[in-house]
Structures are given as structure tokens and as C-alpha cells.
Short mmCIF file of the C-alpha atoms (twelve columns), coordinates in Angstrom:
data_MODEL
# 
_entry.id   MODEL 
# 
loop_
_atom_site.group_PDB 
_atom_site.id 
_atom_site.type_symbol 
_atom_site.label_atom_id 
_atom_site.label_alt_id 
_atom_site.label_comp_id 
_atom_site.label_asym_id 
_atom_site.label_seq_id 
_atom_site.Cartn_x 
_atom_site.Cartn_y 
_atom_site.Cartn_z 
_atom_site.pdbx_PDB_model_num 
ATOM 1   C CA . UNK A 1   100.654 210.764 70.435 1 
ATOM 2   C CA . UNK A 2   100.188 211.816 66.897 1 
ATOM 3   C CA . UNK A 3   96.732  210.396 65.311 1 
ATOM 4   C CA . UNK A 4   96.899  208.943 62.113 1 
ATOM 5   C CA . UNK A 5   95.552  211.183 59.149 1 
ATOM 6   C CA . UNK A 6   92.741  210.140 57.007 1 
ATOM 7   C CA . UNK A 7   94.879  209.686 53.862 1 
ATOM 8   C CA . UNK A 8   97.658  207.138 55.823 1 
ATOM 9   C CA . UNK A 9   94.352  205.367 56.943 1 
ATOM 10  C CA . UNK A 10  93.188  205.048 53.625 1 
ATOM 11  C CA . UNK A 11  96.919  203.611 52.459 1 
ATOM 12  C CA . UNK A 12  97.376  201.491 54.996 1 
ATOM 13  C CA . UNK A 13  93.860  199.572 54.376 1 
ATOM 14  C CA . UNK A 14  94.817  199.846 50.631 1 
ATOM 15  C CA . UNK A 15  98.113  198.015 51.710 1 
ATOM 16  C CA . UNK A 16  96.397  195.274 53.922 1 
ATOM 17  C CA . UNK A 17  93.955  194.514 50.769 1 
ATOM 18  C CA . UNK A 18  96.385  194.152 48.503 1 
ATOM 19  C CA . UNK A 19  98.930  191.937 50.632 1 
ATOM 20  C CA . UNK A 20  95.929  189.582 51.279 1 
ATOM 21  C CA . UNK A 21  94.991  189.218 47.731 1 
ATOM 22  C CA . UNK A 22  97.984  189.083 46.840 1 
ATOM 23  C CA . UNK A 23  98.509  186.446 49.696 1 
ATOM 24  C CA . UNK A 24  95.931  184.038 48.951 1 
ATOM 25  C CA . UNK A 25  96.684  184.207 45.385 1 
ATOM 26  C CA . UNK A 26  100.561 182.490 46.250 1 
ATOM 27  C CA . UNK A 27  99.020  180.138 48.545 1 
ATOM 28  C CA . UNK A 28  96.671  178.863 46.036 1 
ATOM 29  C CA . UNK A 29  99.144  178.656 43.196 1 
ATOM 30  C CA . UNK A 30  97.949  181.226 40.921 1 
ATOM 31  C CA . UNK A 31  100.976 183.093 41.581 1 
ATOM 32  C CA . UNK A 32  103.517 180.312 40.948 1 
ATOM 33  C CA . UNK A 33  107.053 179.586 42.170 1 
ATOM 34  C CA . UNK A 34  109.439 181.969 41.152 1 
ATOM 35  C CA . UNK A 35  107.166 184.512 39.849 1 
ATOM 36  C CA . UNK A 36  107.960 187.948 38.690 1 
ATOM 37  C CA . UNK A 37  106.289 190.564 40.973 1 
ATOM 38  C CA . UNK A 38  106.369 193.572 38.684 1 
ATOM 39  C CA . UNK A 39  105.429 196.847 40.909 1 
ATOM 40  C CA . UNK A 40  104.224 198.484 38.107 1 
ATOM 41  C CA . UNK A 41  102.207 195.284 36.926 1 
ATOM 42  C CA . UNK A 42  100.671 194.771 40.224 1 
ATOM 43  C CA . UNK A 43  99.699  198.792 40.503 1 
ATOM 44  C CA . UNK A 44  97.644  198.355 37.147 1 
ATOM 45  C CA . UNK A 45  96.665  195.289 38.570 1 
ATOM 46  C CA . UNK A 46  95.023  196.514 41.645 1 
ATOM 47  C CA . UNK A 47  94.289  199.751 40.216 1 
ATOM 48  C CA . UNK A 48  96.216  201.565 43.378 1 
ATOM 49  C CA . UNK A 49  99.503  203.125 43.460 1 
ATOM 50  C CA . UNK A 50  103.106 201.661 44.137 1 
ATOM 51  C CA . UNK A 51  103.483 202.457 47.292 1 
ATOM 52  C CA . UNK A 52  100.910 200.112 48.856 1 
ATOM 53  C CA . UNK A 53  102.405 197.794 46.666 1 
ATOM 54  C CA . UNK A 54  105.484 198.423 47.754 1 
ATOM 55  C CA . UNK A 55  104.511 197.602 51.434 1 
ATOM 56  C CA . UNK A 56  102.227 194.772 50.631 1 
ATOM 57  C CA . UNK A 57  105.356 192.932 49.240 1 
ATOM 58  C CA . UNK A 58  107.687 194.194 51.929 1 
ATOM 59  C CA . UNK A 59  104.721 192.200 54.528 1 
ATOM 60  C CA . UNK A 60  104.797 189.126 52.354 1 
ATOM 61  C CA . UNK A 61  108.777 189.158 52.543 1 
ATOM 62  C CA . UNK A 62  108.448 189.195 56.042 1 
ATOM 63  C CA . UNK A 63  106.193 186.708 55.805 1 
ATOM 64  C CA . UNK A 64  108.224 184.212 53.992 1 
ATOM 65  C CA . UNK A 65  106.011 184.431 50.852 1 
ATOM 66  C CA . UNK A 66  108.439 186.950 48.906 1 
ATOM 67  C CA . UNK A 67  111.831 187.093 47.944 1 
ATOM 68  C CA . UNK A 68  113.477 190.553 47.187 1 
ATOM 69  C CA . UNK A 69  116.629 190.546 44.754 1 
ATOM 70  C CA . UNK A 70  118.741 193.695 44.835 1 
ATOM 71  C CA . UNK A 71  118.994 194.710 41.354 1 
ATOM 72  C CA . UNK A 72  117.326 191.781 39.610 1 
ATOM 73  C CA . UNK A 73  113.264 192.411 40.667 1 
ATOM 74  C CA . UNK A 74  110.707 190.654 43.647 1 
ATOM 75  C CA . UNK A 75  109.649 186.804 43.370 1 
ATOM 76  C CA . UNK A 76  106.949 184.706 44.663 1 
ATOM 77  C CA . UNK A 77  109.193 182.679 47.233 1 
ATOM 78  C CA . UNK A 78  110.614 178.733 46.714 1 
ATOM 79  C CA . UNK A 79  111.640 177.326 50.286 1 
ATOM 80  C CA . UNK A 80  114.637 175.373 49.677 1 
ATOM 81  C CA . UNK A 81  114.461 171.259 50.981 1 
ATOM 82  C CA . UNK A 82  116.054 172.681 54.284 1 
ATOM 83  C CA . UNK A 83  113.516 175.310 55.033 1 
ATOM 84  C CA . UNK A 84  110.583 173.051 53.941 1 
ATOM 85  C CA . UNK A 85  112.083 170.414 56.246 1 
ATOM 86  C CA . UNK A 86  111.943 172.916 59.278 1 
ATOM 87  C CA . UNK A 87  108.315 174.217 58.336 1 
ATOM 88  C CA . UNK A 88  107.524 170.353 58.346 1 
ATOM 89  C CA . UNK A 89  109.226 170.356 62.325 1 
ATOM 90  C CA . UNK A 90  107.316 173.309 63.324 1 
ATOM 91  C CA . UNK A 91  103.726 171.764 61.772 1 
ATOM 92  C CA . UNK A 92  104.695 168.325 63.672 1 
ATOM 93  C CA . UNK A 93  104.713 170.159 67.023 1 
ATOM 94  C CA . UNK A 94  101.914 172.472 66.198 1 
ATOM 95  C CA . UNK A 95  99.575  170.273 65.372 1 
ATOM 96  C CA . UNK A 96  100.471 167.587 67.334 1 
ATOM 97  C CA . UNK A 97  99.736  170.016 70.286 1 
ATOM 98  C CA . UNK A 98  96.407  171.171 68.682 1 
ATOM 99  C CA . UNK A 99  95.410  167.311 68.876 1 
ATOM 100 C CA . UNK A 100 96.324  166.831 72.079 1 
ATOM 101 C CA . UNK A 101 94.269  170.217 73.226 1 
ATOM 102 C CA . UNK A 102 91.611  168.888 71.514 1 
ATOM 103 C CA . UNK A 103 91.354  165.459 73.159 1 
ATOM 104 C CA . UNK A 104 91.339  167.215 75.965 1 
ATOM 105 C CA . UNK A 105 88.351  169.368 75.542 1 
ATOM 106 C CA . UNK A 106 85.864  166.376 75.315 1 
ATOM 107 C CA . UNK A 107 82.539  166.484 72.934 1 
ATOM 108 C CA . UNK A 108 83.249  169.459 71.006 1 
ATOM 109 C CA . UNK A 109 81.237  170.670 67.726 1 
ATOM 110 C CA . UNK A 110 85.103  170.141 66.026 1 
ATOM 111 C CA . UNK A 111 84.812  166.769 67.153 1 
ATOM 112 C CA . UNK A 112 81.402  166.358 64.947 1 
ATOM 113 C CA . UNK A 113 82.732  168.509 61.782 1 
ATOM 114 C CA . UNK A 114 85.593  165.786 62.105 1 
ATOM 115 C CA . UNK A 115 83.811  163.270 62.194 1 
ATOM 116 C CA . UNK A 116 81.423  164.674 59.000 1 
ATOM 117 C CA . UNK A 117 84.725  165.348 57.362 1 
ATOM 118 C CA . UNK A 118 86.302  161.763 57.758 1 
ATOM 119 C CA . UNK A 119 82.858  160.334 56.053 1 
ATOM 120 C CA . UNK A 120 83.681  162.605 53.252 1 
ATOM 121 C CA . UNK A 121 87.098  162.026 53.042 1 
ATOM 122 C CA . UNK A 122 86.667  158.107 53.096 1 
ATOM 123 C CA . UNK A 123 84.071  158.922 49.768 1 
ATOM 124 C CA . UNK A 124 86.481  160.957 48.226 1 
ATOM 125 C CA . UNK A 125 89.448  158.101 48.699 1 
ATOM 126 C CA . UNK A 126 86.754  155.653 47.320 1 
ATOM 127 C CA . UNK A 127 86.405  157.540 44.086 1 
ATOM 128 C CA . UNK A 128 90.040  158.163 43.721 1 
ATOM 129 C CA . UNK A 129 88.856  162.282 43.615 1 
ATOM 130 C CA . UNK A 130 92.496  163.278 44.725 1 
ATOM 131 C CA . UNK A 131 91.437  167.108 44.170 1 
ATOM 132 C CA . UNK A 132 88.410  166.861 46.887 1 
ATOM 133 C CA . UNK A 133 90.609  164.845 49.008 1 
ATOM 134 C CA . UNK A 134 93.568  167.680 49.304 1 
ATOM 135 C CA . UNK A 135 90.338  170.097 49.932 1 
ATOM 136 C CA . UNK A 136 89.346  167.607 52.918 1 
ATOM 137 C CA . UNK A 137 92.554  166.984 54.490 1 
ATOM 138 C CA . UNK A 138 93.293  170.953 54.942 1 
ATOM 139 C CA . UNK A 139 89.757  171.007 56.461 1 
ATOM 140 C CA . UNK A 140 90.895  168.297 58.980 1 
ATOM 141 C CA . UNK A 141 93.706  169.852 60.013 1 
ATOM 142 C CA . UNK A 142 92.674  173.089 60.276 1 
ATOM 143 C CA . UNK A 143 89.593  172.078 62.191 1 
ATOM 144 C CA . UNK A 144 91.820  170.151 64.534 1 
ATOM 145 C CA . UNK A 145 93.945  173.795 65.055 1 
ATOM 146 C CA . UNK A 146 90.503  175.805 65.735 1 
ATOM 147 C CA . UNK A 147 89.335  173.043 68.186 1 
ATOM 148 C CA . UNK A 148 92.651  172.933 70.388 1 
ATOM 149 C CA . UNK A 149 91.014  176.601 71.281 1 
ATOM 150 C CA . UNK A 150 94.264  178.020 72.096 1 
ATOM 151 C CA . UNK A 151 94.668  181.655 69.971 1 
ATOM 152 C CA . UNK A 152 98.389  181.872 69.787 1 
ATOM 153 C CA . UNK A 153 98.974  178.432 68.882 1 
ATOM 154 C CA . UNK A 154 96.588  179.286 65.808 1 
ATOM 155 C CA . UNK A 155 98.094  182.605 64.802 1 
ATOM 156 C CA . UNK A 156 101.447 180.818 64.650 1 
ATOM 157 C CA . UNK A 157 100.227 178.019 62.471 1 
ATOM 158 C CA . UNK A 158 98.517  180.160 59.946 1 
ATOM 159 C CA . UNK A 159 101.606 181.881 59.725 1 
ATOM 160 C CA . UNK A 160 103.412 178.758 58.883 1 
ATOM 161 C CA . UNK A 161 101.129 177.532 56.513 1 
ATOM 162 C CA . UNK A 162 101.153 180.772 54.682 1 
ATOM 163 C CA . UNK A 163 104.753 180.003 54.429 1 
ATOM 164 C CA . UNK A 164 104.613 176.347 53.567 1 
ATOM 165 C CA . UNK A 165 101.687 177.534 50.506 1 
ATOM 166 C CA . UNK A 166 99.992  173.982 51.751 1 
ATOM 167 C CA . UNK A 167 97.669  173.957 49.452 1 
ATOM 168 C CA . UNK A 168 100.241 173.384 46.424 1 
ATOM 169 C CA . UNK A 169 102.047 170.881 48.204 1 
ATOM 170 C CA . UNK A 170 99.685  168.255 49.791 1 
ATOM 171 C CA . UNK A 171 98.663  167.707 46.005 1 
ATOM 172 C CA . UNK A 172 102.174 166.634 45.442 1 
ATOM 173 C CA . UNK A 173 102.672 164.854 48.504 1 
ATOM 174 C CA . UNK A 174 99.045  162.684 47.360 1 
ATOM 175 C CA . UNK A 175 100.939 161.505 43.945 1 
ATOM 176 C CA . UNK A 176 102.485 159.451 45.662 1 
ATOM 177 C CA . UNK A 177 101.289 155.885 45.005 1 
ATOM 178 C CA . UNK A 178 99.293  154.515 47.934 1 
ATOM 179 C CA . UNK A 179 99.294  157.398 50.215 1 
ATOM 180 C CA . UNK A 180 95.336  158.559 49.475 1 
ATOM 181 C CA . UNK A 181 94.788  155.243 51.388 1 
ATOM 182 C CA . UNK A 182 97.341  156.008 53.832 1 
ATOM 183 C CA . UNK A 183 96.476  159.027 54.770 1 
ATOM 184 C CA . UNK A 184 92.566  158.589 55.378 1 
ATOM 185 C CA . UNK A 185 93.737  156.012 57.419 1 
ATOM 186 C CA . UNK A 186 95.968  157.989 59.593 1 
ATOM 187 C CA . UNK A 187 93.399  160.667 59.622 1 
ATOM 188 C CA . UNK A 188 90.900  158.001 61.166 1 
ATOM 189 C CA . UNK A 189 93.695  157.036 64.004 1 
ATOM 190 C CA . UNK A 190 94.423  160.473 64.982 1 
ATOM 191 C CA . UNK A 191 90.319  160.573 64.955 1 
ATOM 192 C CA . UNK A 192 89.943  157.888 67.029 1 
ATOM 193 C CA . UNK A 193 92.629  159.056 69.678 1 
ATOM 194 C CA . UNK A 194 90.441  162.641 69.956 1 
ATOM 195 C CA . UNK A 195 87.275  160.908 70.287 1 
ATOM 196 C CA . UNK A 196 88.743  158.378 73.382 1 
ATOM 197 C CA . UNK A 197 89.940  161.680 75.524 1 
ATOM 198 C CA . UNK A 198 93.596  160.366 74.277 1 
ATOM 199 C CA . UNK A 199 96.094  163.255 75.118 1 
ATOM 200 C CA . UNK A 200 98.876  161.782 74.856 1 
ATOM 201 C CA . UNK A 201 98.008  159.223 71.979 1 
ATOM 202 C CA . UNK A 202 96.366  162.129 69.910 1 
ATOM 203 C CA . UNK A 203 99.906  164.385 69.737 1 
ATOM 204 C CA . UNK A 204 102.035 161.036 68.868 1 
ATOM 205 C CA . UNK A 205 99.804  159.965 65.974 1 
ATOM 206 C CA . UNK A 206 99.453  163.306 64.804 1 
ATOM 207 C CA . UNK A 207 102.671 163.975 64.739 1 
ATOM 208 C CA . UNK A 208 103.301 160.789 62.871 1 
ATOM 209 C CA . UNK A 209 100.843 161.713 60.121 1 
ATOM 210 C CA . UNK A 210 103.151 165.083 59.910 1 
ATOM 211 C CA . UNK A 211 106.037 163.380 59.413 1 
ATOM 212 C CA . UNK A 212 104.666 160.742 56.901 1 
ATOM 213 C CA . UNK A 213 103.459 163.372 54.851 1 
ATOM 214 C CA . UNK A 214 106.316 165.378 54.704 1 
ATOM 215 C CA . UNK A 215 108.373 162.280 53.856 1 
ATOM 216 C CA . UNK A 216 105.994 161.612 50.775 1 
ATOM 217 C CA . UNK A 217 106.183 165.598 49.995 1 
ATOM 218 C CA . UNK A 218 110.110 165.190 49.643 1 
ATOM 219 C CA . UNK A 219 109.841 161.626 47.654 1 
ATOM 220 C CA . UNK A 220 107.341 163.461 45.242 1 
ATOM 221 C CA . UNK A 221 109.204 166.696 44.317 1 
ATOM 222 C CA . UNK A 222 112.411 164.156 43.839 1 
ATOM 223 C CA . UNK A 223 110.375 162.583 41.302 1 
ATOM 224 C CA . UNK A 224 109.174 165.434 39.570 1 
ATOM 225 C CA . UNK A 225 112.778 166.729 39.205 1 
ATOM 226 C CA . UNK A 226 114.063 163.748 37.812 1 
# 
């Protein structure tokens, strides 16, 4: 078996840096929708050449981040209302399994952040701070992922919510009138179910909280459009 020279080393950790930055910098929406992804631009950028540029963005197309036109250029990705609606299926059952994992596994210290987070969350909603709330309810669900404990389960959902670019949308899905309040409060029931060793209960409530937010996702964008 051939080992790999110090030079492809050196690209391919070049390549890895840039595809995260890159990464993080679509999920958080300073990269938005439908940007142009200029190879040139993002060489100067990075201060690297084009060809770990070139296989950063071939990663995030893979990835679901990037969309490659032949002949036209390389965009940050916009899932269509059928591809969010199937992200939305897949983060029903993921997380609906990490809740029932984590009911499971008793007295955990992801048990206590929870409950730290709710208390935070309930301040936010009080104050009408919509910005810290999105912060919170990422922290909640990702805390509920970590504490199912189960590895692939987690490296499939942080694939997915690179794809779904959460962090954009839950802001969106929050305009809607009312839902701050009903979403703390769904966050407390799915809580609740955790904290009484409720399997079963956990995964059903969870999953409702999914769906309810994907529901107020798709009513929001409608009413940006209009």
C-alpha cells in the first residue's frame, strides 16, 4: 500500500479546513441562499490554491450544502419544500429516537444541562429575546442527540442538520405568532417525559415538537413569499 506523501497530506488538511469554514459559514447564514461560490474568490479568500477549493466544494455537494451548475458556476444550496419536508421526516425519527435513548439512560449530566437550559429558555420566552431563544432550542436538541449516547445516530443527525442549515430556519419557523410560547412548552413536555424514565412517551412528544415546527417552518416561508 502506497503511503501518502507529505505534500497530499498537506492538501488534504488544507481541503478539510477550508470545507469546514466554508461549512459553518452556510449553516450560519453568512453565506446565503443561492450564493455565488467563485473558485477564484474563495482561493484569495483562503489564501490557498483552487484545488482544495475545488474539493472542499465537491464535499459540501455531497453533503447537500452545494449545488454545481454545468456551465453557469457553484451555489450555496436551497432545498426545495419537498426536500425540506423529508429532512423534517428524517429529524422526527432521529430525534425522537435520541429522546427515547435518553429516557432510558436515567440521571444523566444531559438531563441537568436540560434542565439549566429549559430555565433559560423559559427567561428568554419571558423577554420576548427570539434571537437567544433560537440559540437555546438548538442547545436542547442537540443535547438531547449527545445524551441518547448512541454514535451513529449522532453522525447521521449532524449530517442532516448540516443539510437542513437549522440555524437559519428555526428563526423563521419562531415568526410565527404564538409559537415562542408553544415551543417552550413542548420543550418542557418532552422534558418531563425524559425526567419520568418515559421511553415511549419521550419519542411521541418529541416527535410531535418535530412536526409542529416544521409545520410553522413551511407557514413562515409562505408568508415571506407572499
Amino acid at each position: 500500500m502506497q503511503r501518502p506523501t507529505g505534500k497530499r497530506l498537506q492538501q488534504t488538511s488544507m481541503q478539510a479546513r477550508v470545507a469546514e469554514e466554508l461549512r459553518q459559514m452556510i449553516i450560519s447564514g453568512e453565506l446565503p441562499p443561492r450564493s455565488s461560490l467563485s473558485e477564484m474568490a474563495l482561493s484569495e479568500t483562503f489564501g490557498v490554491s483552487r484545488t482544495p477549493i475545488r474539493e472542499a466544494l465537491k464535499q459540501l455537494q455531497i453533503e447537500g450544502l452545494v449545488e454545481v451548475r454545468p456551465r453557469v458556476g457553484t451555489f450555496v444550496a436551497v432545498p426545495s419544500r419537498r426536500e425540506l419536508t423529508e429532512l423534517f421526516q428524517m429529524k422526527e425519527l432521529l430525534e425522537g429516537a435520541a429522546a427515547r435513548l435518553l429516557a432510558f439512560r436515567g440521571n444523566v449530566p444531559e438531563v441537568e444541562r436540560l434542565e439549566a437550559n429549559m430555565k433559560a429558555a423559559d427567561a428568554a420566552v419571558r423577554d420576548g429575546d427570539t434571537e437567544r431563544y433560537a440559540a437555546l432550542v438548538h442547545e436542547f436538541h442537540d443535547l438531547i442527540v449527545v445524551g441518547a449516547d448512541n454514535s451513529k445516530l449522532e453522525a447521521h443527525y449532524r449530517t442532516l442538520m448540516n443539510q437542513l442549515a437549522y440555524a437559519r430556519l428555526v428563526r423563521t419557523s419562531l415568526s410565527r405568532p404564538g409559537r415562542l410560547d408553544e415551543s417552550d412548552d413542548e420543550h418542557h413536555r418532552v422534558l418531563n417525559l425524559i425526567q419520568a424514565k418515559d421511553g415511549d412517551g419521550a419519542e411521541r412528544v418529541m416527535r410531535e415538537h418535530v412536526r409542529m415546527s416544521h409545520q410553522a417552518l413551511m407557514a413562515g416561508m409562505d408568508e415571506r413569499r407572499a
